[in-house]
C-alpha positions as CSV (number, residue, x, y, z in Angstrom):
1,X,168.3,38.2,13.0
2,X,166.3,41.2,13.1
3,X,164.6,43.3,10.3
4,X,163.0,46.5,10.2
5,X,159.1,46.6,9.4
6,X,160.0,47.3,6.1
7,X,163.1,46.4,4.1
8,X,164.5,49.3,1.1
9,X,167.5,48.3,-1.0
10,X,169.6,50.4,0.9
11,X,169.0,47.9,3.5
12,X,168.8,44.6,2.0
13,X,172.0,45.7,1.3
14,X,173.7,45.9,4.9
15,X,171.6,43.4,6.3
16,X,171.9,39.9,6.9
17,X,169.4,37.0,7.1
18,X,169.3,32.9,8.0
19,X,168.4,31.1,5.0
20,X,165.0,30.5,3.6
21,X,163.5,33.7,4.5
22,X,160.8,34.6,2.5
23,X,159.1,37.8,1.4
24,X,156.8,40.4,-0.8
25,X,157.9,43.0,-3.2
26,X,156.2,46.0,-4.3
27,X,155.6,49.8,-4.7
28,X,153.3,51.1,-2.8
29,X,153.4,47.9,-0.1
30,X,153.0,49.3,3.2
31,X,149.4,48.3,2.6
32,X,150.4,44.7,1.9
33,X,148.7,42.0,4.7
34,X,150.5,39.3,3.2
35,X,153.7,39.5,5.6
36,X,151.1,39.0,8.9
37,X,149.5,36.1,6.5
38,X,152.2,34.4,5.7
39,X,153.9,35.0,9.4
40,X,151.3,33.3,11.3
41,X,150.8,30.6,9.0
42,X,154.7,30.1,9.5
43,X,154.5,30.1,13.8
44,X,151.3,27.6,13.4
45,X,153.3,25.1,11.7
46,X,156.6,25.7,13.6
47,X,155.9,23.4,16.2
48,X,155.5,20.6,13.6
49,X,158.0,21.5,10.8
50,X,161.2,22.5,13.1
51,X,162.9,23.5,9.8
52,X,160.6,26.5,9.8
53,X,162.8,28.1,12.8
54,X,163.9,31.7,11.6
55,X,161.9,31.7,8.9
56,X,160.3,34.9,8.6
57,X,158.5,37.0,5.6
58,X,159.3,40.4,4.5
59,X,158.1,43.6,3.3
60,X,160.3,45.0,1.1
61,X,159.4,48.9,-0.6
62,X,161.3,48.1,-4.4
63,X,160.7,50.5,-7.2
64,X,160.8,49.6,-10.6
65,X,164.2,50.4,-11.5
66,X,165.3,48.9,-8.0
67,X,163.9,45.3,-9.2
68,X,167.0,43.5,-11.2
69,X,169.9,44.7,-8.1
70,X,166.7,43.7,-5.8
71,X,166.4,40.2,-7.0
72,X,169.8,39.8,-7.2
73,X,170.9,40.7,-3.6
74,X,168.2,38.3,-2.4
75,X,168.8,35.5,-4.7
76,X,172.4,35.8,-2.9
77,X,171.3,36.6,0.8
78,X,169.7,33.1,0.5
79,X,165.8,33.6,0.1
80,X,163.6,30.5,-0.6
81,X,161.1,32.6,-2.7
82,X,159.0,36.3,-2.9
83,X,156.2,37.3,-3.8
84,X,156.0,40.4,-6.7
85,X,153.2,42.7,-6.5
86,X,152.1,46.3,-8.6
87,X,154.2,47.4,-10.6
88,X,156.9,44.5,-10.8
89,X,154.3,41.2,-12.0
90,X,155.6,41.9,-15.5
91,X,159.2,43.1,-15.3
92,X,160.2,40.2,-13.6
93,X,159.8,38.4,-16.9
94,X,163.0,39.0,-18.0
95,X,164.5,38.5,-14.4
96,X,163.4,35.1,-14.0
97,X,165.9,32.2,-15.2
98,X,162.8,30.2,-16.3
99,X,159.4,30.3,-16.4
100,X,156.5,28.1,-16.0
101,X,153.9,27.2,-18.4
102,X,151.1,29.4,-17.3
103,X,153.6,32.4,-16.1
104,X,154.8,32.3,-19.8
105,X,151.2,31.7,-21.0
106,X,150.0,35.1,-18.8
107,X,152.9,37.0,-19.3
108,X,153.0,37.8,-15.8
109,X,154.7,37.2,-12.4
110,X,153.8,36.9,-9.2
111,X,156.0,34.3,-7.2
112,X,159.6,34.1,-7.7
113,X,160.9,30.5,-6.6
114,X,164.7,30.2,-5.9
115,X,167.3,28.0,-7.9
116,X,171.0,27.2,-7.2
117,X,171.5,29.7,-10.2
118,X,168.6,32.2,-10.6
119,X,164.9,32.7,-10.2
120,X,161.6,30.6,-11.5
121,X,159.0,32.8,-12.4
122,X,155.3,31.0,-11.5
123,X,151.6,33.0,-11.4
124,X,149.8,32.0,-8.8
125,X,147.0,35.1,-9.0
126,X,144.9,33.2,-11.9
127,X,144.1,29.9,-9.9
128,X,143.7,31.7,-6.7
129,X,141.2,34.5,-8.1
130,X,139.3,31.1,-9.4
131,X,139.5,29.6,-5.8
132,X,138.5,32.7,-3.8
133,X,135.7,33.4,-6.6
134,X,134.1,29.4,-5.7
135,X,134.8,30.0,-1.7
136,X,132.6,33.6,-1.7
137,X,130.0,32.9,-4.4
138,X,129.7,29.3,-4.8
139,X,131.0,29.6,-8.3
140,X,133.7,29.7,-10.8
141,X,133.7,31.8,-14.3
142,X,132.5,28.9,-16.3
143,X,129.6,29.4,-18.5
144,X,129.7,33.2,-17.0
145,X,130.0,36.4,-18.7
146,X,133.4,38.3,-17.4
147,X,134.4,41.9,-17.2
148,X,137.8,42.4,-16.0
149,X,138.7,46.3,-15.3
150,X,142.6,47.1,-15.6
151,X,145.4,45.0,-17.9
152,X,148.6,44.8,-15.6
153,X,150.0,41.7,-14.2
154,X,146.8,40.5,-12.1
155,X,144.3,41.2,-14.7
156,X,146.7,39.3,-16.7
157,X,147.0,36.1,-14.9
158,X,143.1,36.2,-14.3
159,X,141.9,36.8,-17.5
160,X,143.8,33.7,-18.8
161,X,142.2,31.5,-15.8
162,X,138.8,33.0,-17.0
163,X,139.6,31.6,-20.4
164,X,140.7,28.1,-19.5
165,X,138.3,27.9,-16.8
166,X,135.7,28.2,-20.0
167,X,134.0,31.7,-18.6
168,X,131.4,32.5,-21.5
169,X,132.7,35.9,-22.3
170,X,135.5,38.4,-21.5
171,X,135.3,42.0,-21.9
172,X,138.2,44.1,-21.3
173,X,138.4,47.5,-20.0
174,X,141.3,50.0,-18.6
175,X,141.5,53.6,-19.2
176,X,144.4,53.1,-22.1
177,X,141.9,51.0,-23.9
178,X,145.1,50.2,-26.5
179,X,146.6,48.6,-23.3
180,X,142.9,46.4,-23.1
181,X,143.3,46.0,-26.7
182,X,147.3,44.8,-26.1
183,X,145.8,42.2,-24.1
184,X,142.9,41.5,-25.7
185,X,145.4,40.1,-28.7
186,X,147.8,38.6,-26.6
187,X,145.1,36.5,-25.1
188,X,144.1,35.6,-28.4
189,X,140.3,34.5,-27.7
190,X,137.0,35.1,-29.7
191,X,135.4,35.2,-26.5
192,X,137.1,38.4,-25.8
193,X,136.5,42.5,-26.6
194,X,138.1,45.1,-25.5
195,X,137.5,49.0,-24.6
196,X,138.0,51.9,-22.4
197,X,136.3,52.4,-19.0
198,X,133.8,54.6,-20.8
199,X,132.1,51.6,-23.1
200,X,131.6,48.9,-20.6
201,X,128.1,46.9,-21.2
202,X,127.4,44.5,-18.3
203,X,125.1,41.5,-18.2
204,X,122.6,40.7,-15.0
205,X,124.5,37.5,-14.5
206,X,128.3,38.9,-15.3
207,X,131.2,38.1,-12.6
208,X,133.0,42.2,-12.3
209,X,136.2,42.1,-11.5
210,X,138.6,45.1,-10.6
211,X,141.9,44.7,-11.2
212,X,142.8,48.4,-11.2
213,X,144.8,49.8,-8.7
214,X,141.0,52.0,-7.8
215,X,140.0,50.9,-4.1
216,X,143.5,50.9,-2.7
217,X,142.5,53.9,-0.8
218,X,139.0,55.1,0.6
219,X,139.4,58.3,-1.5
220,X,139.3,56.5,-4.9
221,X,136.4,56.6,-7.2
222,X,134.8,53.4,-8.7
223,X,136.7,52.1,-11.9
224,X,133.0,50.2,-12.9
225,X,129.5,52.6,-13.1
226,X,127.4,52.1,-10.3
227,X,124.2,52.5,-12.5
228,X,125.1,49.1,-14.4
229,X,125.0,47.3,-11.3
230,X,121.8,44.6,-10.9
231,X,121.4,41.6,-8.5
232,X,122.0,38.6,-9.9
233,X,125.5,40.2,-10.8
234,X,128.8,39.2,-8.6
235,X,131.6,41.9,-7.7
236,X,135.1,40.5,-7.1
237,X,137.4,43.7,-5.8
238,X,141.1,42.7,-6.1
239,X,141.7,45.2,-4.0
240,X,141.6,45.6,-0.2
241,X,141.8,48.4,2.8
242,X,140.5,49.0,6.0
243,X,137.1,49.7,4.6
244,X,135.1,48.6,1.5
245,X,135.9,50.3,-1.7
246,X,133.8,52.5,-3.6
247,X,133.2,49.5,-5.4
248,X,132.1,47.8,-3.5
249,X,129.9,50.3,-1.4
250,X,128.3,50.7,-4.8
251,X,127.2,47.2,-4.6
252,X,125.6,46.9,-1.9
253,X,123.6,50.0,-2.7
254,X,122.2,47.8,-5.3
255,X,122.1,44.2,-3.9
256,X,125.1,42.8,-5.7
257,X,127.0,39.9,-3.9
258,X,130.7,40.8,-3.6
259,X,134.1,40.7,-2.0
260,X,137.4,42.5,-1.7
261,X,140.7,40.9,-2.4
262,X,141.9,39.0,0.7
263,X,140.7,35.6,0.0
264,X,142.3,36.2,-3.3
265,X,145.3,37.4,-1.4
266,X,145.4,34.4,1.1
267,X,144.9,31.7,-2.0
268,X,147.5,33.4,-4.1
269,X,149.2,33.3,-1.1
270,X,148.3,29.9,-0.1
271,X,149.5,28.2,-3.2
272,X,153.3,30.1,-3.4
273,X,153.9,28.6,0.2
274,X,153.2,25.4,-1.2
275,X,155.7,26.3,-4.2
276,X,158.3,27.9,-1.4
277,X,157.3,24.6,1.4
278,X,156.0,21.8,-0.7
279,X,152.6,22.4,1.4
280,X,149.6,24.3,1.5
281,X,149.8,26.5,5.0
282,X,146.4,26.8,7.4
283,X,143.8,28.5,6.6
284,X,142.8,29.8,9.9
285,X,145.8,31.5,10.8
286,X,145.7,33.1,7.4
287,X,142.1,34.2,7.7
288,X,142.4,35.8,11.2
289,X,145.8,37.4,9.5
290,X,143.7,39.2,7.1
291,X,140.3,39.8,9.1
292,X,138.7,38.3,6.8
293,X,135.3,36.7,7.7
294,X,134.3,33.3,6.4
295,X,131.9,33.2,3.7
């Protein structure tokens, strides 16, 4: 079987694939690393796991209305599993035949796990954001202050890890602060405010984390005011490109520790292969995937 670079629906539709392929859906998602990830993690352990043979994952360009025939036609083409990313983490919701506890709990989706009948909707962007977060600053949110720019699916999913993982605050901030606030009483907390861009207060010791879509390209503007920015601070940018992000420019400028998204990207990653394969993939593989340097 061969694919093109990038799948539509018009060609999921025509084409046919060997069971258990795997994939990522999105829109935008040329950007996405996750299908050279996830691919070379696949060759290292094909000499070792022959049932990996022909196994290959895919970029697939979905829109928003695309997403329910999209699921559908893969569910039925035989895939093991996809990733969802921007703007389908809470759609797929009502797509999935079941959820699990803490997709339910975060009202967001970002692994899709097949059934004989359907779809089981998991997050895995929570636990791997708490992962990456200890890996590049030695640290998890507990007993930290939080701010967490943008409310979608990922903000979602990491804002609940925050909470459970007992961070000492959480302040909200997107530029529809009534979508902060929607998540600010989903989330249910007393540890947690929200407000718009424009009223964010930020500690000398607070974890930042962007979960805006701002840093995608090397145009954007920073979602978070460089002039709040103080060492002792740590910047976590979801985001990632073939240079830093405003962002994270910004914090450098100022001596702030910081990252960009992929080791969030490869642990997300990381623990949906082990929902898809019943194993956690290399890391090596994955890293050189992603160019990302060890911390």
């Amino acid at each position: 079987m061969s694919a093109p670079d990038t799948l539509t629906l018009a060609l999921l539709r025509t084409t046919d694939f060997a069971p258990g392929q795997l994939g990522v859906l999105g829109d935008p998602i040329a950007h996405s690393l996750s299908p050279a990830m996830h691919n070379a993690a696949l060759a290292t352990l094909l000499p070792t796991h022959p049932h990996l043979a022909g196994v290959r994952y895919h970029r697939l360009h979905i829109v928003a209305e695309e997403l329910p025939e999209a699921l559908a036609l893969l569910h039925r083409k035989g895939f093991a599993g996809v990733n969802l990313t921007v703007p389908h983490k809470i759609q797929a919701l009502g797509l999935a035949e079941s959820l699990s506890p803490e997709a339910r709990r975060t009202e967001s989706v970002n692994t899709l796990v097949r059934t004989t009948t359907g779809w089981t909707g998991h997050t895995t962007d929570g636990q791997g954001f708490l992962e990456a977060l200890r890996e590049r600053s030695g640290r998890t949110t507990k007993g930290r202050p939080v701010i967490l720019l943008g409310s979608g699916g990922a903000a979602r999913a990491v804002a609940a890890a925050c909470l459970a993982d007992g961070c000492a605050s959480l302040s909200l901030h997107n530029r529809d602060a009534a979508k902060a606030a929607d998540l600010a009483n989903a989330l249910a907390d007393p540890r947690v405010k929200a407000a718009g861009l424009a009223e964010i207060a930020a500690s000398p010791d607070a974890v930042i984390v962007n979960c805006t879509t701002l840093g995608l390209k090397p145009t954007d503007a920073s979602p978070f005011p460089s002039a709040l920015l103080a060492p002792g601070q740590f910047v976590f940018d979801t985001t990632y490109g073939a240079e830093s992000s405003r962002l994270l420019k910004d914090a450098r400028e100022h001596g702030v520790d910081g990252c960009d998204g992929r080791s969030m990207l490869r642990w997300q990653g990381a623990l949906a292969f082990r929902l898809w394969n019943g194993m956690l993939p290399p890391e090596a593989p994955m890293r050189a995937a992603l160019g990302e340097t060890a911390p």
